[in-house]
C-alpha positions in Angstrom: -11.6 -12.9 33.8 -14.9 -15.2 33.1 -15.0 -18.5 33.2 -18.4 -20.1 31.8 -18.3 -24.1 32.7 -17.0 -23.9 36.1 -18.8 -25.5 39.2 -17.5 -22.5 41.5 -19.8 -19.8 42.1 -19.1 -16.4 43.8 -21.3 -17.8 47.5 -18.3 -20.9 46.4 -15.4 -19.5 46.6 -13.1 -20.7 48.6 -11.4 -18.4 51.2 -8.1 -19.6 51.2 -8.0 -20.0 47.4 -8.9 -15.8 47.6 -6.6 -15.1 50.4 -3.7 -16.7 48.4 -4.6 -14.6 45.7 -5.2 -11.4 47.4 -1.8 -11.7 49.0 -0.1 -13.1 45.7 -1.3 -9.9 43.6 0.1 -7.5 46.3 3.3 -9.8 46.4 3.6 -9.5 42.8 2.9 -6.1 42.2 5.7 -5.4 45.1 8.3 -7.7 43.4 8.1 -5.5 40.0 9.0 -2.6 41.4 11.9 -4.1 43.6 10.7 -3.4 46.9 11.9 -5.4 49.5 8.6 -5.6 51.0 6.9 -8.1 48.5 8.3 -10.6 51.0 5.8 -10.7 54.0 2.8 -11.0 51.3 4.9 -13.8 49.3 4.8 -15.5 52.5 1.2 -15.3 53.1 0.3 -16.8 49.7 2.4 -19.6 49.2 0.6 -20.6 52.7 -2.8 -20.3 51.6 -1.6 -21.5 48.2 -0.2 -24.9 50.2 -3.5 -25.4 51.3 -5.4 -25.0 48.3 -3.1 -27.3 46.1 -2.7 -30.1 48.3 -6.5 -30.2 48.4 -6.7 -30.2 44.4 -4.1 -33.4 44.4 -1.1 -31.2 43.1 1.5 -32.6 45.3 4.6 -31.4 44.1 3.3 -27.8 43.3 1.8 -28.3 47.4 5.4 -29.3 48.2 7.0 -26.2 46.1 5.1 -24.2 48.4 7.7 -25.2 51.3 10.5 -24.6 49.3 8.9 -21.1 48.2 8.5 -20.4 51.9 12.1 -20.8 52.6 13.1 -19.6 49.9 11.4 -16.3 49.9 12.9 -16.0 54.0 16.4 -16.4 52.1 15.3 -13.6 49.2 14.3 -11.3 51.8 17.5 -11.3 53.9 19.2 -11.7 50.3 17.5 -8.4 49.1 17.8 -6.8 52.8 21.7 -6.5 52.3 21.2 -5.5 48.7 19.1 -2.6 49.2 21.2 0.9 50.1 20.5 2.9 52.9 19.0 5.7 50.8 17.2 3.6 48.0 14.2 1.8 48.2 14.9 -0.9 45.6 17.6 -3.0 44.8 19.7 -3.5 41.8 19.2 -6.2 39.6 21.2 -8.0 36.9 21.6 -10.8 34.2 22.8 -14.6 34.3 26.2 -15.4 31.9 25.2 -17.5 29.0 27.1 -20.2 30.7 25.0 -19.6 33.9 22.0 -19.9 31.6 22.8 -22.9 30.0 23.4 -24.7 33.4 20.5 -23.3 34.7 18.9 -24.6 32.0 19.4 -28.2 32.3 19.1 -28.6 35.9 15.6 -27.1 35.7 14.8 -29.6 32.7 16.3 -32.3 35.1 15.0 -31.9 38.2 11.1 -31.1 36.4 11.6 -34.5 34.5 12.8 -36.4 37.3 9.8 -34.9 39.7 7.3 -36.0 37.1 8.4 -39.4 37.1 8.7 -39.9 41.1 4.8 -38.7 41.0 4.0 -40.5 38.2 5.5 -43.7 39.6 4.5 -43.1 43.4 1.6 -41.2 44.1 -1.9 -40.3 42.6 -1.3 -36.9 41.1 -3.7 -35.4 39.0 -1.1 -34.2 36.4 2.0 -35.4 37.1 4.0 -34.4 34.3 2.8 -31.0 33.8 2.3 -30.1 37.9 6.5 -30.7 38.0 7.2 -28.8 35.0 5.7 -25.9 36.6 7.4 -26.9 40.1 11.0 -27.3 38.5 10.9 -24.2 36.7 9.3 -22.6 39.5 12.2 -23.4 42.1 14.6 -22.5 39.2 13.1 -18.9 38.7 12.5 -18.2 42.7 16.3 -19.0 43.5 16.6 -16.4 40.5 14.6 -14.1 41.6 16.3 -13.9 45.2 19.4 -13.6 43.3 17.8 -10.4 41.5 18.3 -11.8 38.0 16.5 -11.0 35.2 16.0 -14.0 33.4 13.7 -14.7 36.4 10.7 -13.4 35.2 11.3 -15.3 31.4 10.6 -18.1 33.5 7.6 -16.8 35.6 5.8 -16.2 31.8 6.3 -19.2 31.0 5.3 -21.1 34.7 2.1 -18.6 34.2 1.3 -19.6 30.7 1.0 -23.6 31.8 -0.3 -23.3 35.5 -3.4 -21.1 34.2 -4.1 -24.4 32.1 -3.4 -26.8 35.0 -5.3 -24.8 37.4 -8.6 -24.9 35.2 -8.4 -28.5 34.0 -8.2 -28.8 37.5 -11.2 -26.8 38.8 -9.5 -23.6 40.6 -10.5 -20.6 38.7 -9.3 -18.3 41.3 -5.7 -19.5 41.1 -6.5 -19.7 37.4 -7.1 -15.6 37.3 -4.7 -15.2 39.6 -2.0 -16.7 37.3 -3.3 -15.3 34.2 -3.2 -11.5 36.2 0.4 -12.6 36.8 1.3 -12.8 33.7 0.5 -9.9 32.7 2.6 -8.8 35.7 5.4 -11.0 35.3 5.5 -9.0 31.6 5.8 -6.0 32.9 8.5 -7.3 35.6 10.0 -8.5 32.7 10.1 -4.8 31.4 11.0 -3.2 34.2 13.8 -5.1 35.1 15.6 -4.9 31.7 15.2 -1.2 32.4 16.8 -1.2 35.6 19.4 -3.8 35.0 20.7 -1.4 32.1 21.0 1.3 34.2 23.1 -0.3 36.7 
């Protein structure tokens, strides 16, 4: 992807902005074909990623990076006891329209509620926009350890706004890296439809 009016050049780049995105690609591309090793690489990335947002002045997308940490610790164990024996993958499923309603508002809740607190306390850059992507974001990881589909509906849309935010806030690596994984979180999206009817 090219990116004409940014101030980063290739001698630029920043090593742990390209580290968290090395390791988020092979996380990624791990994660859509269920393996339970996406794990280890998540783990890497969201602690490069840490690093790279708390510089940038996204606090509650730094912070999310804590959660992700545990959280991905959980999904592997999670995805550990799913797995068979003989398989390599695990089996995945959909959310009730009840679940999906509830689901739902709590995200819309807790992303409004973060944006605020920032807004009100602290100097973010984007308040309002950094804790949309950090609600829906916690909202689709706890989703994703619980192998549901609807996770990746989310990660579209969490791509779609964080390649925006990254730009506007001068990290084009992150930028691609969001914009490859939406494409990727597409084909998750795919793939686990697939596999969710076959179970």
């Amino acid at each position: 992807m090219h990116f004409r009016n940014t101030r980063h050049t290739l001698a630029a780049v920043n090593p742990i902005e390209l580290a968290a995105s090395l390791l988020g690609l092979a996380n990624i591309a791990l994660l859509v074909r269920r393996s339970v090793w996406n794990f280890p690489f998540a783990l890497g990335s969201v602690t490069c990623t840490a690093i790279v947002l708390y510089e940038a002045r996204l606090y509650a997308e730094t912070g999310l990076q804590a959660f992700f940490f545990g959280a991905n610790l959980w999904g592997w164990w999670l995805w550990k006891q799913a797995k068979d024996a003989d398989e390599s993958t695990v089996p995945v499923g959909w959310l009730t329209r009840p679940e999906r309603a509830i689901w739902a508002a709590v995200t819309a809740a807790l992303s409004v509620s973060l944006g605020w607190l920032l807004h009100r306390f602290t100097d973010a850059a984007l308040p309002f926009a950094d804790s949309a992507v950090a609600g829906a974001s916690i909202a689709a990881q706890i989703l994703l350890s619980l192998r549901r589909v609807e996770n990746w509906i989310l990660w579209v849309a969490i791509d779609v706004v964080a390649v925006g935010l990254y730009l506007s806030r001068g990290l084009p690596l992150l930028a691609a890296l969001y914009a490859v994984f939406l494409v990727m979180s597409a084909l998750g999206l795919k793939q686990w439809i697939k596999a969710a009817r076959a179970c």
